[in-house]
PyMOL Python script that loads the backbone (N, CA, C, O; Angstrom):
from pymol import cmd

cmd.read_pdbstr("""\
ATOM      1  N   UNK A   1     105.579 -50.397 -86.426  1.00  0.00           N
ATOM      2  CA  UNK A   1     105.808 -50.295 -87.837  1.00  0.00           C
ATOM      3  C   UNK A   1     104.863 -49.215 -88.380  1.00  0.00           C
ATOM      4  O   UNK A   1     103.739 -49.094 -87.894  1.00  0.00           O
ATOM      5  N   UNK A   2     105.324 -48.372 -89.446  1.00  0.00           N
ATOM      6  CA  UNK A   2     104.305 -47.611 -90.002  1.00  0.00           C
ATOM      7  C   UNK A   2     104.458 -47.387 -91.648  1.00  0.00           C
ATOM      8  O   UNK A   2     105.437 -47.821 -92.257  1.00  0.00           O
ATOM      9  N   UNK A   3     103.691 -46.870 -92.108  1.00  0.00           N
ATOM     10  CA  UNK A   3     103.323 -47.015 -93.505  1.00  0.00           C
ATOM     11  C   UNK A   3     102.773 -45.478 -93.904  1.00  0.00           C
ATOM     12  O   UNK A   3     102.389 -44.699 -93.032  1.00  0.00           O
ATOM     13  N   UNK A   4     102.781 -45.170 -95.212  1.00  0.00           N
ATOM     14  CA  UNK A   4     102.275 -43.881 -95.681  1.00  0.00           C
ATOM     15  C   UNK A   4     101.067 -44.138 -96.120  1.00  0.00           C
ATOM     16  O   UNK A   4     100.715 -45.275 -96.436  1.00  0.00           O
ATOM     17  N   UNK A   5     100.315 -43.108 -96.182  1.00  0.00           N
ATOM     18  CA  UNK A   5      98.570 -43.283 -96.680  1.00  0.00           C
ATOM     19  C   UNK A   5      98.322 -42.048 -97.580  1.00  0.00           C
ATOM     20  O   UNK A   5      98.206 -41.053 -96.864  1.00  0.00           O
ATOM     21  N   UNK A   6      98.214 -41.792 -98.744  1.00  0.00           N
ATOM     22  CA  UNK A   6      98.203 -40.492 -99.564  1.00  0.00           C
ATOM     23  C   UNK A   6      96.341 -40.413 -99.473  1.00  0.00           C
ATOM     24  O   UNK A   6      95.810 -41.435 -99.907  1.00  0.00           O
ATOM     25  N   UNK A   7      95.627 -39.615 -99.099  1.00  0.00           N
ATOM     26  CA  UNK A   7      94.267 -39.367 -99.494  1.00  0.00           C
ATOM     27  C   UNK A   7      94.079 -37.859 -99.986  1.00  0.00           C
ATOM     28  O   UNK A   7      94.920 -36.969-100.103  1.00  0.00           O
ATOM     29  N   UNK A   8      93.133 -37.858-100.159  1.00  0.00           N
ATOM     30  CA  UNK A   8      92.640 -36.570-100.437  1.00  0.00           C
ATOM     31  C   UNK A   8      91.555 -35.745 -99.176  1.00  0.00           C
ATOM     32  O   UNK A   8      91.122 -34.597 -99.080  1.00  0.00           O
ATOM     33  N   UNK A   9      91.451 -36.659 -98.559  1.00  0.00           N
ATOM     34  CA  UNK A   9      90.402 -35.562 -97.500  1.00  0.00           C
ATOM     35  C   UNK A   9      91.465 -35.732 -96.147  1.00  0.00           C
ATOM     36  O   UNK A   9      92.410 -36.507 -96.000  1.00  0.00           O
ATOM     37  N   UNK A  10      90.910 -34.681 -95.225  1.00  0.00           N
ATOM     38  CA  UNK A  10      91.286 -33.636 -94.550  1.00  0.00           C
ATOM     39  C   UNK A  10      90.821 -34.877 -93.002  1.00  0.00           C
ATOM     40  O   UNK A  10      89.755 -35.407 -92.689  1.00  0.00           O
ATOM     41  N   UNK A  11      92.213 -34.923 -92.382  1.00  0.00           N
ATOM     42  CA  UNK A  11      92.175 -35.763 -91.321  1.00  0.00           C
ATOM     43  C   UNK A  11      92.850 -35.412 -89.823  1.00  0.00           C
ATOM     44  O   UNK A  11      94.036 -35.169 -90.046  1.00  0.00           O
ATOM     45  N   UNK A  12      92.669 -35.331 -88.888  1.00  0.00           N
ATOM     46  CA  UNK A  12      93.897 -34.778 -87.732  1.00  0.00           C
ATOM     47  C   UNK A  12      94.666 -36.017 -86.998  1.00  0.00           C
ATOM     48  O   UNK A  12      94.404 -37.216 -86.895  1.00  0.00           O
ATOM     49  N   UNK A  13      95.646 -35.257 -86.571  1.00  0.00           N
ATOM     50  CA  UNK A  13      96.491 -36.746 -86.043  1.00  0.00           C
ATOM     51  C   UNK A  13      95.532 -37.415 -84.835  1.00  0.00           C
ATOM     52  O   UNK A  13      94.726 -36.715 -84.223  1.00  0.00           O
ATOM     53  N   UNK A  14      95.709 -38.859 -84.558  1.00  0.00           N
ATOM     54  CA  UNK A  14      95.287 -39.366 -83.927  1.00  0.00           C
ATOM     55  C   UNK A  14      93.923 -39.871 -84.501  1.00  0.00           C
ATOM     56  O   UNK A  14      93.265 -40.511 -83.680  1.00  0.00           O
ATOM     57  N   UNK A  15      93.560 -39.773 -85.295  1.00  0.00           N
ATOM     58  CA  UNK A  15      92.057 -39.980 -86.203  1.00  0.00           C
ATOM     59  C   UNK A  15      92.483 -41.086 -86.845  1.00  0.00           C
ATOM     60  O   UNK A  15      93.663 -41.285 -87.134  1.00  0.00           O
ATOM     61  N   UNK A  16      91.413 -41.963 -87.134  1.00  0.00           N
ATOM     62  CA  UNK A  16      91.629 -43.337 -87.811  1.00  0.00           C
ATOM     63  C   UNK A  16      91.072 -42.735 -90.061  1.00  0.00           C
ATOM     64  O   UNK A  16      90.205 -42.115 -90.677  1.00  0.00           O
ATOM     65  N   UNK A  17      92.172 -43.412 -90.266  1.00  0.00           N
ATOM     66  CA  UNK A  17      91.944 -43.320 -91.788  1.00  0.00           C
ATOM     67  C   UNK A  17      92.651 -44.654 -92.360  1.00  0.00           C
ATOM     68  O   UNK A  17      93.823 -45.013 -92.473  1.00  0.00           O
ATOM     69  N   UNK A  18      91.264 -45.280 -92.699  1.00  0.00           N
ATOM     70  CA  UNK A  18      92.016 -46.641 -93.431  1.00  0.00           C
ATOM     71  C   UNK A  18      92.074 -47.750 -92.386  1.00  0.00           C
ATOM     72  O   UNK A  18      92.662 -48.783 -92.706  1.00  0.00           O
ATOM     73  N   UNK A  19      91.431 -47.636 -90.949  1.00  0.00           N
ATOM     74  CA  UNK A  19      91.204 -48.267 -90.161  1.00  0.00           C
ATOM     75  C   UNK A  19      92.801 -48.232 -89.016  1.00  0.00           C
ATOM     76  O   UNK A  19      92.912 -48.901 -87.989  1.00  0.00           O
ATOM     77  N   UNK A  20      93.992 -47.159 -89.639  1.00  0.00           N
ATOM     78  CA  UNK A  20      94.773 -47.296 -88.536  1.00  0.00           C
ATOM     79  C   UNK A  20      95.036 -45.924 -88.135  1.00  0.00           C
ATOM     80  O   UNK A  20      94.818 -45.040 -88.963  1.00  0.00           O
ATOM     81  N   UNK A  21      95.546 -45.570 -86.787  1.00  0.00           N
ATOM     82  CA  UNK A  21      95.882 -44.727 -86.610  1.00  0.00           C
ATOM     83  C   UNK A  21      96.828 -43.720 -87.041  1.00  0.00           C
ATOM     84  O   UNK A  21      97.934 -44.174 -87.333  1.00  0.00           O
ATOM     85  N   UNK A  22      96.671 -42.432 -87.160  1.00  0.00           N
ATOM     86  CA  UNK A  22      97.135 -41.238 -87.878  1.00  0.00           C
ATOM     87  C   UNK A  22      98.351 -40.882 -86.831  1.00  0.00           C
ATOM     88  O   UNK A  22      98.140 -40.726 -85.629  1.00  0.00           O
ATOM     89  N   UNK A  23      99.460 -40.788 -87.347  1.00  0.00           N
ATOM     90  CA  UNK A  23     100.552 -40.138 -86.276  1.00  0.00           C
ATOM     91  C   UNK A  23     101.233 -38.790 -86.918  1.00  0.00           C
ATOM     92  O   UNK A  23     101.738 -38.048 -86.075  1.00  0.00           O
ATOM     93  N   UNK A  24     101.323 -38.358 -88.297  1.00  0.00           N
ATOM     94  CA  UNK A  24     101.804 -37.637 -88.716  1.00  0.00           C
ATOM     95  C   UNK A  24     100.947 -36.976 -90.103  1.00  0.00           C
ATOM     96  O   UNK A  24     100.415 -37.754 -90.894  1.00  0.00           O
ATOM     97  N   UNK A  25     100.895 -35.903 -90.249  1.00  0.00           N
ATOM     98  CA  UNK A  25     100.317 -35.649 -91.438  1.00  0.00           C
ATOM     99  C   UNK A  25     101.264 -34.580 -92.428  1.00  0.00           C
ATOM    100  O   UNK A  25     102.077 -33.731 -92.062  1.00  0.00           O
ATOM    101  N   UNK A  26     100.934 -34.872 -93.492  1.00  0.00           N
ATOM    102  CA  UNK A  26     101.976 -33.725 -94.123  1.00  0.00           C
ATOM    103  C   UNK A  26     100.961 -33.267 -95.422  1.00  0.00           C
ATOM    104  O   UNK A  26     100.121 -34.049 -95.867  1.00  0.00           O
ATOM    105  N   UNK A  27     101.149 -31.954 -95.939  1.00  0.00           N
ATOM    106  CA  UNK A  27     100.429 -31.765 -97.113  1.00  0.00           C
ATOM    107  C   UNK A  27     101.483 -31.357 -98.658  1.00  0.00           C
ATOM    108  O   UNK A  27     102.438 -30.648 -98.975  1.00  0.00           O
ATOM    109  N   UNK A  28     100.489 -32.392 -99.278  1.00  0.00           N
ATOM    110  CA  UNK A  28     101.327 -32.605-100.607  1.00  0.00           C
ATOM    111  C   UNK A  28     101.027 -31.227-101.183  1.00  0.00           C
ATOM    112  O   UNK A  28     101.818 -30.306-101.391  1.00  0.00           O
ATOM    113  N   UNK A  29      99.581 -31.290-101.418  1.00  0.00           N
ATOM    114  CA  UNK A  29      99.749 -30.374-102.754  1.00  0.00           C
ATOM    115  C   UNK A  29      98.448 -29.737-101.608  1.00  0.00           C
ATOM    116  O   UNK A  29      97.713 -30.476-100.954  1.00  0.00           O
ATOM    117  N   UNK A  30      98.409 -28.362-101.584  1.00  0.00           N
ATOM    118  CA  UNK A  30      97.386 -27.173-100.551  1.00  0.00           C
ATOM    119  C   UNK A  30      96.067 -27.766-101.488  1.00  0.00           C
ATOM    120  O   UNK A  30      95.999 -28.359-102.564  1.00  0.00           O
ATOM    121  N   UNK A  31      94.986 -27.243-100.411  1.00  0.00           N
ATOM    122  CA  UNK A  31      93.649 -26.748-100.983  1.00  0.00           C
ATOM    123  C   UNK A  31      93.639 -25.923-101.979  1.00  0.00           C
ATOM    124  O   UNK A  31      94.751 -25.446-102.204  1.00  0.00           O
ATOM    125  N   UNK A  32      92.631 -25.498-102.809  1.00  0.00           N
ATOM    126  CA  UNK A  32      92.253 -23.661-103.277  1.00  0.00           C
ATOM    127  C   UNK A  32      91.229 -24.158-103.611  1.00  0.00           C
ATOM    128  O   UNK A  32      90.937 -25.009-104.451  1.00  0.00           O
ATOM    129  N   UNK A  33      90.275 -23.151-102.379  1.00  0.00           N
ATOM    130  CA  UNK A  33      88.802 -23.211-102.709  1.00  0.00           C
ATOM    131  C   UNK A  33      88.564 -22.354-103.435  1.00  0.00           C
ATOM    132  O   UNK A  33      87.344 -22.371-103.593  1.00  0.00           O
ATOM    133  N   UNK A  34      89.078 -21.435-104.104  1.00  0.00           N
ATOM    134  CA  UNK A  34      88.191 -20.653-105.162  1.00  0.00           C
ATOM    135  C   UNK A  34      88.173 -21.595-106.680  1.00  0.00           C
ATOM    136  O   UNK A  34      87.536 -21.284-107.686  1.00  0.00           O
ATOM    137  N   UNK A  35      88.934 -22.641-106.538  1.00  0.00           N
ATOM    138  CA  UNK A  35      88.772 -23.781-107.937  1.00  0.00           C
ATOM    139  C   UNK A  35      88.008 -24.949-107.607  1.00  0.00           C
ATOM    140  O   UNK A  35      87.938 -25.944-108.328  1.00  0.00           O
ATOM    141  N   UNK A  36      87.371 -24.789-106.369  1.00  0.00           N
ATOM    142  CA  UNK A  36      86.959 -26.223-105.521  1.00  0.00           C
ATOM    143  C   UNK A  36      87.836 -27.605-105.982  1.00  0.00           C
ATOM    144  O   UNK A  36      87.466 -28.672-106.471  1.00  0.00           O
ATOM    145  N   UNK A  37      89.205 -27.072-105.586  1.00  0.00           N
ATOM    146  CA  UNK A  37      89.723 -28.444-105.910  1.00  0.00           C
ATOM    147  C   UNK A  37      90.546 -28.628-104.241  1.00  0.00           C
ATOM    148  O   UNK A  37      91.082 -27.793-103.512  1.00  0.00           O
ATOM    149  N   UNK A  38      90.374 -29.829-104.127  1.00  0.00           N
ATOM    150  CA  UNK A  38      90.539 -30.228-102.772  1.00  0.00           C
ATOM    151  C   UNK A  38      92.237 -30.949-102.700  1.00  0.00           C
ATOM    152  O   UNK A  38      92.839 -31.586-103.565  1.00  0.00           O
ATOM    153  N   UNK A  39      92.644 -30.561-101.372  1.00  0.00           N
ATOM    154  CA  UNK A  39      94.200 -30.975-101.195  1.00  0.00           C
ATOM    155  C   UNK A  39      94.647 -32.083-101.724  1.00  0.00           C
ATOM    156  O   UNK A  39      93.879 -32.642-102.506  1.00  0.00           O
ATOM    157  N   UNK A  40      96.327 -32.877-101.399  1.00  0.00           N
ATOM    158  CA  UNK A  40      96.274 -33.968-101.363  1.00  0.00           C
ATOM    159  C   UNK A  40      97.072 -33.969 -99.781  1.00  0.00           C
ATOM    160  O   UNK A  40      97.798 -33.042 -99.422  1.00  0.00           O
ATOM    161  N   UNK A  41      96.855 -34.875 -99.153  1.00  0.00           N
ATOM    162  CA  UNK A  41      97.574 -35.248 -97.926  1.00  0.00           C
ATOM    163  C   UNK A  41      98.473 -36.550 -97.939  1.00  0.00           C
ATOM    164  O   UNK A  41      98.099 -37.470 -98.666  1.00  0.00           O
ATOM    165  N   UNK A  42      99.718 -36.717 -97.135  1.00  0.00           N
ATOM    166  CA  UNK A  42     100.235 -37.848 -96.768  1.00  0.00           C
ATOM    167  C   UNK A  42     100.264 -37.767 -95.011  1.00  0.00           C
ATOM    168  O   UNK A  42     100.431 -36.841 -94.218  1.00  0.00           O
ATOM    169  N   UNK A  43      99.935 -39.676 -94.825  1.00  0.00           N
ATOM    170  CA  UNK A  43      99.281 -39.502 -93.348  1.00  0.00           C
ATOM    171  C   UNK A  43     100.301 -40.756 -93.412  1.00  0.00           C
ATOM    172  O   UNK A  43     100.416 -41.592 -94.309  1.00  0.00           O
ATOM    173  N   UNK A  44     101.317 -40.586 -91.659  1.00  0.00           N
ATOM    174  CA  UNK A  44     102.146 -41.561 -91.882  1.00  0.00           C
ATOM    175  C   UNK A  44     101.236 -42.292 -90.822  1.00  0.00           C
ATOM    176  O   UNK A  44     100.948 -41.609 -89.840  1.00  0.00           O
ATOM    177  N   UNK A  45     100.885 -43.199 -90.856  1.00  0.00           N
ATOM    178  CA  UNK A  45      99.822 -44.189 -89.632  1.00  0.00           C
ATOM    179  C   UNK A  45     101.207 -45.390 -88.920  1.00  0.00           C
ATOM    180  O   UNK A  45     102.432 -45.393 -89.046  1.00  0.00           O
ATOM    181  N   UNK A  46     100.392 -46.143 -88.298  1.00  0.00           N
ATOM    182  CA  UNK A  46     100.848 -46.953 -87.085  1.00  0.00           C
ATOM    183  C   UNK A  46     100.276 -47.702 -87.773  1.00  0.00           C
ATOM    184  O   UNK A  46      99.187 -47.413 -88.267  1.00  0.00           O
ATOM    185  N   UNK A  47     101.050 -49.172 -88.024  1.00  0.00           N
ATOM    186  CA  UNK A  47     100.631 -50.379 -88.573  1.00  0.00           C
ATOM    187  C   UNK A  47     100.475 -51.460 -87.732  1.00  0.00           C
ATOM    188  O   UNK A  47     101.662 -51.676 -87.488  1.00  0.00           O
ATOM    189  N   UNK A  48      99.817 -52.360 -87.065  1.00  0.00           N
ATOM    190  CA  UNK A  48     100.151 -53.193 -86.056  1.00  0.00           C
ATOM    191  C   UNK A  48     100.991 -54.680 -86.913  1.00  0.00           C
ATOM    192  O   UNK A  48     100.695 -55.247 -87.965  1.00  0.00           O
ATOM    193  N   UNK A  49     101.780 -54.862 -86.212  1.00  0.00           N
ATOM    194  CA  UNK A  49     102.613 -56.004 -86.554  1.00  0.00           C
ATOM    195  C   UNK A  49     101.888 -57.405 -86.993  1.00  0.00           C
ATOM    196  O   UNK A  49     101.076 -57.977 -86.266  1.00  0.00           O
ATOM    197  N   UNK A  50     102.218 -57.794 -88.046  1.00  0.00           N
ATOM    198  CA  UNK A  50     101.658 -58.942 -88.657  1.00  0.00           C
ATOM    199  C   UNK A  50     102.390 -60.448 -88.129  1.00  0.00           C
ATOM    200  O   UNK A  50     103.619 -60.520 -88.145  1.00  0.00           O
ATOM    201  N   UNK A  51     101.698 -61.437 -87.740  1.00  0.00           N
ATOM    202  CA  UNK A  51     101.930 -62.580 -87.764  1.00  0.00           C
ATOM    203  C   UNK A  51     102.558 -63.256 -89.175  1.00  0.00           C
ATOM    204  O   UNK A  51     102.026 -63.329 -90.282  1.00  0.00           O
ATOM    205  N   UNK A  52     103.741 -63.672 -88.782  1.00  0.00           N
ATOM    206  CA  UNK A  52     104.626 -64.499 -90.138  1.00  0.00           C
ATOM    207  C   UNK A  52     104.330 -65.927 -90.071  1.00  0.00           C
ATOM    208  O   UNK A  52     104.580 -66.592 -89.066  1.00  0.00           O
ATOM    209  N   UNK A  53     103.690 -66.506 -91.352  1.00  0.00           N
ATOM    210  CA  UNK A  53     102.922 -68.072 -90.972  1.00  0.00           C
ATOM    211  C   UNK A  53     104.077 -68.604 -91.492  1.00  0.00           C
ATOM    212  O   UNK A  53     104.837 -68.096 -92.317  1.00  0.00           O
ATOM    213  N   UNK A  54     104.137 -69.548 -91.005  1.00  0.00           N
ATOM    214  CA  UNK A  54     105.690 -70.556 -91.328  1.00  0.00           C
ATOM    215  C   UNK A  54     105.414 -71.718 -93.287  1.00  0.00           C
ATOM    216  O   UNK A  54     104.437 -72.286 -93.775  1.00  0.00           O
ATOM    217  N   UNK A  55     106.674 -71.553 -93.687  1.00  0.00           N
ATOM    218  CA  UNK A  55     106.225 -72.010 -95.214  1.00  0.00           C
ATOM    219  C   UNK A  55     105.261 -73.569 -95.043  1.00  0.00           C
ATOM    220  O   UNK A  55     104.669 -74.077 -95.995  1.00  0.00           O
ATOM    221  N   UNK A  56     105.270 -74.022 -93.938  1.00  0.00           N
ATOM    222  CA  UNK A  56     104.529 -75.489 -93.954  1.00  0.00           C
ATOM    223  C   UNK A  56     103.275 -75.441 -94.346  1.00  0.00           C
ATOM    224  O   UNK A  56     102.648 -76.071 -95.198  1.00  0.00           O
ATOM    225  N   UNK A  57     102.846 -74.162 -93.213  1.00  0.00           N
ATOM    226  CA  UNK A  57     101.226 -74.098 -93.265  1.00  0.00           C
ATOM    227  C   UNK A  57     100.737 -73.409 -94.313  1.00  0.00           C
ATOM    228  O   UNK A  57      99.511 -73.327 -94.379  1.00  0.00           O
ATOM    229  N   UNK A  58     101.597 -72.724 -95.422  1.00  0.00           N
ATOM    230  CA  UNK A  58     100.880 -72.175 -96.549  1.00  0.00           C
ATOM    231  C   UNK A  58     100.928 -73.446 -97.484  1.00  0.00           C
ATOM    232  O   UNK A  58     100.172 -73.377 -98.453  1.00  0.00           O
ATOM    233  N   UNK A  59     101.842 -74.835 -97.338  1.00  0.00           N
ATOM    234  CA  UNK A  59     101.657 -75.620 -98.575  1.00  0.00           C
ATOM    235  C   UNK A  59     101.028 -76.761 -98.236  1.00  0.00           C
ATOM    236  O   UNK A  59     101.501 -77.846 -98.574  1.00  0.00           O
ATOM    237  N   UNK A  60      99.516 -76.629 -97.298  1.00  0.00           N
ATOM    238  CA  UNK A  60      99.135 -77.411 -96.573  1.00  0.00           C
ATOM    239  C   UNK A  60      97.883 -77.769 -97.751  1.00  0.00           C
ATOM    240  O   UNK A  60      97.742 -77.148 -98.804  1.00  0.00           O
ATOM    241  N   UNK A  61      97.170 -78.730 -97.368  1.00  0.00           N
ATOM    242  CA  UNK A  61      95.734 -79.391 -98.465  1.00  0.00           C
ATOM    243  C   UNK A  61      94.646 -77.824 -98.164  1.00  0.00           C
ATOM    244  O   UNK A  61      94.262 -77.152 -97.207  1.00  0.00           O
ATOM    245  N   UNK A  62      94.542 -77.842 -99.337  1.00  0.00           N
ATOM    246  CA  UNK A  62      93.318 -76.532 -98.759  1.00  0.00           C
ATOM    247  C   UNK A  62      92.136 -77.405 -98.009  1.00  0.00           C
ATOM    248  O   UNK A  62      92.002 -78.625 -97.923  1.00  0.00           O
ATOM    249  N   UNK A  63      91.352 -76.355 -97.514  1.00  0.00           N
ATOM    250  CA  UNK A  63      89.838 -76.988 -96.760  1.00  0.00           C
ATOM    251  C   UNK A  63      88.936 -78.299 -97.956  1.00  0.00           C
ATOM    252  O   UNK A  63      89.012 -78.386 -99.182  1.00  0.00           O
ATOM    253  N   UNK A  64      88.215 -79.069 -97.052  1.00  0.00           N
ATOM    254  CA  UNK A  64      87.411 -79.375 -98.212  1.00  0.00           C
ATOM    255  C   UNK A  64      86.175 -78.314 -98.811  1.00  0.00           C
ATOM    256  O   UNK A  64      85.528 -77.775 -97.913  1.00  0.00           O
ATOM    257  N   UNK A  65      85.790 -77.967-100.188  1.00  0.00           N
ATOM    258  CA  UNK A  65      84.871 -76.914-100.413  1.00  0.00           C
ATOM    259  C   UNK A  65      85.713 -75.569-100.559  1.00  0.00           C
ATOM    260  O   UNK A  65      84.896 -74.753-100.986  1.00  0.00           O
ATOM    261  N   UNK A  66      87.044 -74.886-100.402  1.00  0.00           N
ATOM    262  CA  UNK A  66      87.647 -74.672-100.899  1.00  0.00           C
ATOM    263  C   UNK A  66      88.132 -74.689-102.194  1.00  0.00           C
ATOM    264  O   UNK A  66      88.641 -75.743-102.576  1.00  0.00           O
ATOM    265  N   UNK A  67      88.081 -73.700-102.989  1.00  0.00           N
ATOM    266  CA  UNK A  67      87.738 -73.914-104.699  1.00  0.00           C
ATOM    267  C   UNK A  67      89.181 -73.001-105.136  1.00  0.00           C
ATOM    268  O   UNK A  67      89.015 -71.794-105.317  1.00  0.00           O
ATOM    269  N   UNK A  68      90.796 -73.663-105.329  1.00  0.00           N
ATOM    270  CA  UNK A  68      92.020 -73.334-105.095  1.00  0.00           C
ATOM    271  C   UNK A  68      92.314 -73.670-106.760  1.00  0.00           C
ATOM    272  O   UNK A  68      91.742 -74.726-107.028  1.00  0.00           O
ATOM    273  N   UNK A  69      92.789 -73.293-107.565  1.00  0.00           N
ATOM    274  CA  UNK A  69      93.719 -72.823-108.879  1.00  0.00           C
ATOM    275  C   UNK A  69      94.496 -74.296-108.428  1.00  0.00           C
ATOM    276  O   UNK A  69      94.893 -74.306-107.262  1.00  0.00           O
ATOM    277  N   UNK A  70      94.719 -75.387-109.139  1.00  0.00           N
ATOM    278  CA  UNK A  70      96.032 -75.831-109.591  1.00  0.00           C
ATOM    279  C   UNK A  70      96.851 -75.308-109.565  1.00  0.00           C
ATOM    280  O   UNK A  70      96.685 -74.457-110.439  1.00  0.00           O
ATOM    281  N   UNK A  71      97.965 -75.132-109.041  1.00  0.00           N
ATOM    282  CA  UNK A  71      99.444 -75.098-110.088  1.00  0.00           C
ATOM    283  C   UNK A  71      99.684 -76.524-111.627  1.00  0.00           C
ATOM    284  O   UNK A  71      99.136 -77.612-111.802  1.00  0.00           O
ATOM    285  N   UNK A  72     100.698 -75.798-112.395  1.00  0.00           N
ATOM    286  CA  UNK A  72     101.267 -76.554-113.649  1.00  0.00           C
ATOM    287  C   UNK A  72     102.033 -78.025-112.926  1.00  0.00           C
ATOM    288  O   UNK A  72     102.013 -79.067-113.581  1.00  0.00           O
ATOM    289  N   UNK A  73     102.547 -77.997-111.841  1.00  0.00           N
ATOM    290  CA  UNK A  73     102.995 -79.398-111.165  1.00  0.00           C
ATOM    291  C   UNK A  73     101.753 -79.583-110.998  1.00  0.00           C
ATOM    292  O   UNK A  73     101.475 -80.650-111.547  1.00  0.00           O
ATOM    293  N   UNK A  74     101.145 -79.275-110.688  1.00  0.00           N
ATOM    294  CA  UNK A  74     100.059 -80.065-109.475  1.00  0.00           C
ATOM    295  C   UNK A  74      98.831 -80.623-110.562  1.00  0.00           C
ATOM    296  O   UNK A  74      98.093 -81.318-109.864  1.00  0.00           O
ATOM    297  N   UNK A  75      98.405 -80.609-111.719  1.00  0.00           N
ATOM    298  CA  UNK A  75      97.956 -80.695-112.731  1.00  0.00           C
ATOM    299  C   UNK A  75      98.600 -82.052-113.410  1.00  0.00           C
ATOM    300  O   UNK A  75      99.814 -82.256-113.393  1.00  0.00           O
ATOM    301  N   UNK A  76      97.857 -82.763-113.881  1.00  0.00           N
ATOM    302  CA  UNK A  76      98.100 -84.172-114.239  1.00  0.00           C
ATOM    303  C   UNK A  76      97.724 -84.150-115.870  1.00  0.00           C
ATOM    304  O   UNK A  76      96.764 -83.461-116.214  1.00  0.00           O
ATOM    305  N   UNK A  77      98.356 -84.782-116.716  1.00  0.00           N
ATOM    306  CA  UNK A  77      97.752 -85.088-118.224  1.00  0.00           C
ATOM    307  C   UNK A  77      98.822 -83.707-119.377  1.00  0.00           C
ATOM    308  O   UNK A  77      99.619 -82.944-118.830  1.00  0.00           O
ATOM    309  N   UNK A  78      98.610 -83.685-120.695  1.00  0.00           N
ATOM    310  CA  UNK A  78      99.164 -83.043-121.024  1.00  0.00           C
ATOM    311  C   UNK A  78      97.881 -82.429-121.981  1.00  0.00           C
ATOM    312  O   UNK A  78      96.920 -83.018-122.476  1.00  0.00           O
ATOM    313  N   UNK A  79      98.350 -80.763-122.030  1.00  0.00           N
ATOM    314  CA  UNK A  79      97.492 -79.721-122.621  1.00  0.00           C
ATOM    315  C   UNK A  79      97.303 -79.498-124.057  1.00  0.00           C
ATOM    316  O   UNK A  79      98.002 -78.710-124.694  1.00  0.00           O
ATOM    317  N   UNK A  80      96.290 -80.241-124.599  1.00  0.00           N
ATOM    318  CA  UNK A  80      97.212 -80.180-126.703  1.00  0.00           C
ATOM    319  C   UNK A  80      96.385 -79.201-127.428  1.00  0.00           C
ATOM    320  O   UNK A  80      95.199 -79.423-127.669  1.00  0.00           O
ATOM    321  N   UNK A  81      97.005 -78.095-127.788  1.00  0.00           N
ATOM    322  CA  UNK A  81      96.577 -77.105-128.390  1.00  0.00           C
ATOM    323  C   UNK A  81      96.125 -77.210-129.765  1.00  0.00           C
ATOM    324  O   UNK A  81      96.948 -77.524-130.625  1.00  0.00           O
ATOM    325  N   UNK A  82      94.673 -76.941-130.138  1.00  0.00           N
ATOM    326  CA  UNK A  82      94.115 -77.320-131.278  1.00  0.00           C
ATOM    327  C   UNK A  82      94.377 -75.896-131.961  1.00  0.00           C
ATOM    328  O   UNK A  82      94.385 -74.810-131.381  1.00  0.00           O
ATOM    329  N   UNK A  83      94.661 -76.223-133.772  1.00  0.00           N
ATOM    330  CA  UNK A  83      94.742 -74.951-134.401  1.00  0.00           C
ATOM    331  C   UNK A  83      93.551 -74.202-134.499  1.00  0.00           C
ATOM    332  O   UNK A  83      92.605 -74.747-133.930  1.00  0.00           O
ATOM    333  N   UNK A  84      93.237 -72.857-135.174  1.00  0.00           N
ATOM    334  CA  UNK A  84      92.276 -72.614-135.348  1.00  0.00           C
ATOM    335  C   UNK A  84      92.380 -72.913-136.960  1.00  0.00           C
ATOM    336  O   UNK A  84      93.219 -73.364-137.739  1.00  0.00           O
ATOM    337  N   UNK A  85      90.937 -72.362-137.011  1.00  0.00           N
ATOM    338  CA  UNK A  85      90.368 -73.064-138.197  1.00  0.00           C
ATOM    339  C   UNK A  85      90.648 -72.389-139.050  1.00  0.00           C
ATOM    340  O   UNK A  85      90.322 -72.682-140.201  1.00  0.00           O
TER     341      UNK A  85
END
""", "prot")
cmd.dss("prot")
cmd.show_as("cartoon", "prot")
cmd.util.cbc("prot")
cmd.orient("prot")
């Protein structure tokens, strides 16, 4: 699988940017050093394939000490909005 990476500094293929490998490079917009303004690059990298966790184990009890947001189900009592003054 691979993915695009837009940076601004100057990389060669096979070089790690962003922690994955570089397979393609293309340039957006050139250098011009007489304005010292520096390129832009697109670097197409190698993504390594992600593990797909099955829906069970994401709606599992969090850890104990784990400090997790409610959801509006998961929340008990009702919310009564006081006016202001």
């Amino acid at each position: 699988m691979t993915k695009t990476i837009r940076s601004r500094f100057v990389h060669g293929i096979g070089e790690m940017v962003e922690g994955f490998v570089i397979l393609e490079m293309r340039t957006v917009i050139p250098p011009i050093p007489l304005e010292r303004r520096r390129g832009v690059y697109d670097y197409l990298v190698e993504v390594p394939p992600t593990s797909l966790k099955s829906e069970s184990a994401r709606k599992t009890v969090p850890e104990r000490g784990s400090f997790t947001r409610a959801t509006p189900d998961q929340r008990t009592g009702v919310v009564r909005r006081v006016p202001s003054r």
